[in-house]
C-alpha positions as CSV (number, residue, x, y, z in Angstrom):
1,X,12.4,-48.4,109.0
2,X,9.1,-46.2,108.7
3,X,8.6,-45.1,112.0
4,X,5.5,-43.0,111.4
5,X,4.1,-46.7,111.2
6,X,5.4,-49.0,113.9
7,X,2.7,-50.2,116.5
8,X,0.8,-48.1,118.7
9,X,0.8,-45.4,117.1
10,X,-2.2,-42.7,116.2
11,X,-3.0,-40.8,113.1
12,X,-2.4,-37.8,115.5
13,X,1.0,-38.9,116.3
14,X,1.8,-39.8,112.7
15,X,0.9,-35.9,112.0
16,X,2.6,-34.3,114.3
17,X,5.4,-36.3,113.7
18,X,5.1,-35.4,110.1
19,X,4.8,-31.6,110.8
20,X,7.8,-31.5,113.3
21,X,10.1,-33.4,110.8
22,X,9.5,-31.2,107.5
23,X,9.8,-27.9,109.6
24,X,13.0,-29.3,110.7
25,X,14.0,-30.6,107.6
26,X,12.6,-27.6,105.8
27,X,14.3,-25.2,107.8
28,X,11.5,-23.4,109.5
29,X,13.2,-24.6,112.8
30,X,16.6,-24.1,112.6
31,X,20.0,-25.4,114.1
32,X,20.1,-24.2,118.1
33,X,16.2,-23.4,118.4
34,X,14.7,-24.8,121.7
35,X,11.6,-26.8,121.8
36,X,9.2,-25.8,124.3
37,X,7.2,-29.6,125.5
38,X,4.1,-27.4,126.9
39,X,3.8,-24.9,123.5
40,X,4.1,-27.9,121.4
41,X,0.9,-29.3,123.3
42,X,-0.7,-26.1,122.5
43,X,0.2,-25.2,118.8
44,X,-0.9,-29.0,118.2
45,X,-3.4,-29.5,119.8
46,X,-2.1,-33.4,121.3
47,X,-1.2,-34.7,125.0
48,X,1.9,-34.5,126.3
49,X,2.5,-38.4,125.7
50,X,1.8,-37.6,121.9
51,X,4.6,-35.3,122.1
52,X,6.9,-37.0,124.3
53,X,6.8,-39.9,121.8
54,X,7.4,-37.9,118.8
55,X,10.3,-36.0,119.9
56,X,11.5,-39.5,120.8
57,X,11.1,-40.8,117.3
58,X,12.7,-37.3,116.0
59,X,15.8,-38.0,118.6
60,X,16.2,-41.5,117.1
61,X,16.8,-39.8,113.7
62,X,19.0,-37.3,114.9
63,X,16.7,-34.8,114.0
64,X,16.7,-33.3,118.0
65,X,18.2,-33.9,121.3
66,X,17.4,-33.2,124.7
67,X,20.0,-31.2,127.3
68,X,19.8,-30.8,130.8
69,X,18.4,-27.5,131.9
70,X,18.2,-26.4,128.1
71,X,15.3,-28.3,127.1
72,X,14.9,-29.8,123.5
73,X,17.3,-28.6,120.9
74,X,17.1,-28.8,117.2
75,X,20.7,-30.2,115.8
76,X,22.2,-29.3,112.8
77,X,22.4,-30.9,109.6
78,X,25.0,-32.7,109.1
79,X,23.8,-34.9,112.9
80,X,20.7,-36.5,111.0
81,X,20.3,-39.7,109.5
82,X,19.9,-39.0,106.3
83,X,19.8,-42.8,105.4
84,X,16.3,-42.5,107.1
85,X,13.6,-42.9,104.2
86,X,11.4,-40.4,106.1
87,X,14.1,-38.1,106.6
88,X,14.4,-38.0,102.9
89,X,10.7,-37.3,102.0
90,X,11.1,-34.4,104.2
91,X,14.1,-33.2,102.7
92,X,12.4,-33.9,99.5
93,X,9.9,-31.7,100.5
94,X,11.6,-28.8,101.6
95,X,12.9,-25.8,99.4
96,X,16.4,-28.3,99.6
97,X,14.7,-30.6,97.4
98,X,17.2,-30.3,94.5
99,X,19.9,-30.8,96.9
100,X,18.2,-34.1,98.1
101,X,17.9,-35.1,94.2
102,X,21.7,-34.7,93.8
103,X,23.2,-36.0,96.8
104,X,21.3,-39.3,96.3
105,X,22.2,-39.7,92.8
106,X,25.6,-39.4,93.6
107,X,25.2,-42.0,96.1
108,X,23.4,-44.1,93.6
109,X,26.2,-43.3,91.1
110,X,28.6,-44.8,93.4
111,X,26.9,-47.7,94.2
112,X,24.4,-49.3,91.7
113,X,26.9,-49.7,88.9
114,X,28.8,-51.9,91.2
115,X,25.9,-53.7,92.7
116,X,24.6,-54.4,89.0
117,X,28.3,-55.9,88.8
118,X,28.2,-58.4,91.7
119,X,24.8,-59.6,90.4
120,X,25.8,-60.7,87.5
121,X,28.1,-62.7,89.2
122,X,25.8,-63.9,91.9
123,X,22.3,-64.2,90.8
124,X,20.3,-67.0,90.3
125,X,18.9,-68.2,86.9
126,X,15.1,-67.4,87.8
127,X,15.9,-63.7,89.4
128,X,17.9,-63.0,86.4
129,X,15.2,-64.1,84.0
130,X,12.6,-61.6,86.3
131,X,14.7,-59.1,86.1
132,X,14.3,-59.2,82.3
133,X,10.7,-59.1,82.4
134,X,10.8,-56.5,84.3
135,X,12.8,-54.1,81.9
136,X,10.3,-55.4,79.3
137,X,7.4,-54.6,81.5
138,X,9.2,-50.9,82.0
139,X,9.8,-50.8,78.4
140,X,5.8,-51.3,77.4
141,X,4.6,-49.2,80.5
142,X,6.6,-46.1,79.8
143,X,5.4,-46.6,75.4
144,X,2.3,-46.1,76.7
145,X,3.1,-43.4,79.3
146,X,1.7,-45.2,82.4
147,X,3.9,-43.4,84.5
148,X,2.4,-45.1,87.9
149,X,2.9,-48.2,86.8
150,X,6.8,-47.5,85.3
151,X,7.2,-46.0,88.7
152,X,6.4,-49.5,90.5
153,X,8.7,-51.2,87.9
154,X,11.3,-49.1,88.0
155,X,11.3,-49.1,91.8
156,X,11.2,-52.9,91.7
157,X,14.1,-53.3,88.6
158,X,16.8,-51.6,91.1
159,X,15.5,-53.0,94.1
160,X,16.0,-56.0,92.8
161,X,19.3,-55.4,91.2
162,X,20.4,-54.2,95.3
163,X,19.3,-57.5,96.1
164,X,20.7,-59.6,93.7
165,X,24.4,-57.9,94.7
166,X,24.6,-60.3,97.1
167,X,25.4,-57.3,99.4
168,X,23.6,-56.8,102.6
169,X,24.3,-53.2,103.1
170,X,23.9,-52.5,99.3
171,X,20.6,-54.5,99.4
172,X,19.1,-51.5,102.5
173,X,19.5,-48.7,100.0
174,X,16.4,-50.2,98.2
175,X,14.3,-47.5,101.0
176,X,16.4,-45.0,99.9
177,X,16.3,-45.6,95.9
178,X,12.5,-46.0,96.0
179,X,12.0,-42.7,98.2
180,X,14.1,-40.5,95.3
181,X,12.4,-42.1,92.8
182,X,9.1,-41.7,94.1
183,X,9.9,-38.1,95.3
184,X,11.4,-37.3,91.2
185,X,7.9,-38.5,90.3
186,X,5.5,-36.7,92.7
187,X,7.2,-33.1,92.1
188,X,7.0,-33.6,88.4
189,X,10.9,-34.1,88.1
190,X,10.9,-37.0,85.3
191,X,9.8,-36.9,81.5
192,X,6.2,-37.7,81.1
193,X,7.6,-40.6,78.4
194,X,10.8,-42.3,79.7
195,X,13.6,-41.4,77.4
196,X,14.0,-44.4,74.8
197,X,17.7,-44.7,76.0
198,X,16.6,-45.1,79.6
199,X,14.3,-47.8,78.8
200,X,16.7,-49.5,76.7
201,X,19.8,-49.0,79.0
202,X,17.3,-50.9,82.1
203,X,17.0,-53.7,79.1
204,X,20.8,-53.5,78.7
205,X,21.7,-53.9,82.1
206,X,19.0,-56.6,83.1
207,X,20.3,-58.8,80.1
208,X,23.9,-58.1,80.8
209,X,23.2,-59.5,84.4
210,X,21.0,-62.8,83.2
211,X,24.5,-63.6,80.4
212,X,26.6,-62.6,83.6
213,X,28.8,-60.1,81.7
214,X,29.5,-57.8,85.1
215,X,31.3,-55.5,83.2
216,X,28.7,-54.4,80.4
217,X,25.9,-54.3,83.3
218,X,28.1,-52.0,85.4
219,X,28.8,-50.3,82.3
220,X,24.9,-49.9,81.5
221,X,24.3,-49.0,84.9
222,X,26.6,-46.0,85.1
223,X,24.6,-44.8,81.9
224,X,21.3,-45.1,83.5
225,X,23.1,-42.9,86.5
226,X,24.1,-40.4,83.9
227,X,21.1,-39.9,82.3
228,X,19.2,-39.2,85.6
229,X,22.1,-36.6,85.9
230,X,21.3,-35.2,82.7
231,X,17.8,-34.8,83.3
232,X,17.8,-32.8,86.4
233,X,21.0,-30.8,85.5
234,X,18.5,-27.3,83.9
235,X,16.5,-28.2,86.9
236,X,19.8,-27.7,89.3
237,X,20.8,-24.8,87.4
238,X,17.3,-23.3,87.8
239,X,17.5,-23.4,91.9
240,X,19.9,-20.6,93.5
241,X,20.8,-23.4,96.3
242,X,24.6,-23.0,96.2
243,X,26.7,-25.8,94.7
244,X,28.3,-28.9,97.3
245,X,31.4,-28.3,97.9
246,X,34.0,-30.5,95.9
């Protein structure tokens, strides 16, 4: 859910609610610092309601909490919900960036090869045949070096592969998936020309689905995980953000 737009809310709330969330995430406010309702007003330049409702949508994401006769606190990392897509841009947008990049990969390593298996067990004729056009739609936009409109394809192919898993939980990540791919693209963290592999490994694993051979898609898929691996790997090595731990 993108809570910046649910009803009811203003451009000034959307703001400040975008200027609390990347200091947080950024690490300009840190674990344990205390909020203060009236400075906020000040430093801000909103109503009190303005700020009442943000820290509420910031508390929602685990972002901040409130204590009795401590005021608003700022809670650590590991208490977010960093399934929340606009957690993510934040993160994405913070010197933890590369740290963002990996730990959703991984989480895409672990789960798209399998999804791409359970689709091709589960989806229907027409989807399958749209998911090939797609890849071929991918394949002539990124010849060209179109790179907005490979973005929207590429966005769309794994959505749709989510989807097609059958799996409701799988099929949620789509938020997640588009919001790293998105964020790769805006810093400048893909090729300008999609790799020829990549495009052909999106073929691979949108035909393997449509022929339902679950095993050659997963296989495909795991490859297309890979790659992204590869190609932010110098990047990684570039950043002095310490390694997870394993």
């Amino acid at each position: 859910m993108d809570h910046s737009s649910s009803g009811g809310e203003t451009g000034l709330h959307a703001r400040v609610l975008d200027e609390l969330g990347t200091a947080v995430c950024g690490g300009e406010l840190t674990a344990g610092a205390v909020l203060n309702i009236d400075e906020l007003v000040d430093r801000h330049a909103v109503s009190r309601s303005v700020i009442r409702e943000v820290l509420r949508v910031l508390a929602s994401m685990g972002l901040i909490e409130t204590r009795r006769r401590v005021g608003v606190l700022i809670r650590p990392a590991e208490a977010w919900n960093v399934f929340d897509p606009q957690v993510i841009r934040w993160r994405l947008a913070s010197a933890g960036r590369m740290a963002q990049l990996r730990s959703i990969t991984e989480l895409r390593t672990a789960v798209e090869p399998h999804a791409a298996w359970l689709a091709a067990g589960r989806i229907s004729p027409d989807d399958a045949s749209d998911l090939v056009g797609i890849a071929a739609k991918m394949w002539a936009a990124g010849q060209a070096g179109d790179e907005d409109r490979f973005l929207r394809l590429d966005i769309e192919f794994h959505r749709r592969v989510l989807a097609a898993s059958g799996n409701e939980m799988f099929g949620k990540l789509r938020e997640l998936v588009a919001e790293v791919l998105t964020g790769r693209h805006h810093y400048h963290l893909m090729p300008h020309h999609p790799d020829q592999q990549a495009l052909q490994l999106h073929a691979d694993v949108a035909s393997a689905i449509q022929r339902r051979d679950g095993e050659a898609a997963r296989r495909a898929m795991v490859q297309i995980m890979e790659q992204a691996f590869d190609e932010m790997k110098s990047m990684w090595e570039q950043t002095t953000e310490p390694d997870p731990v394993s």
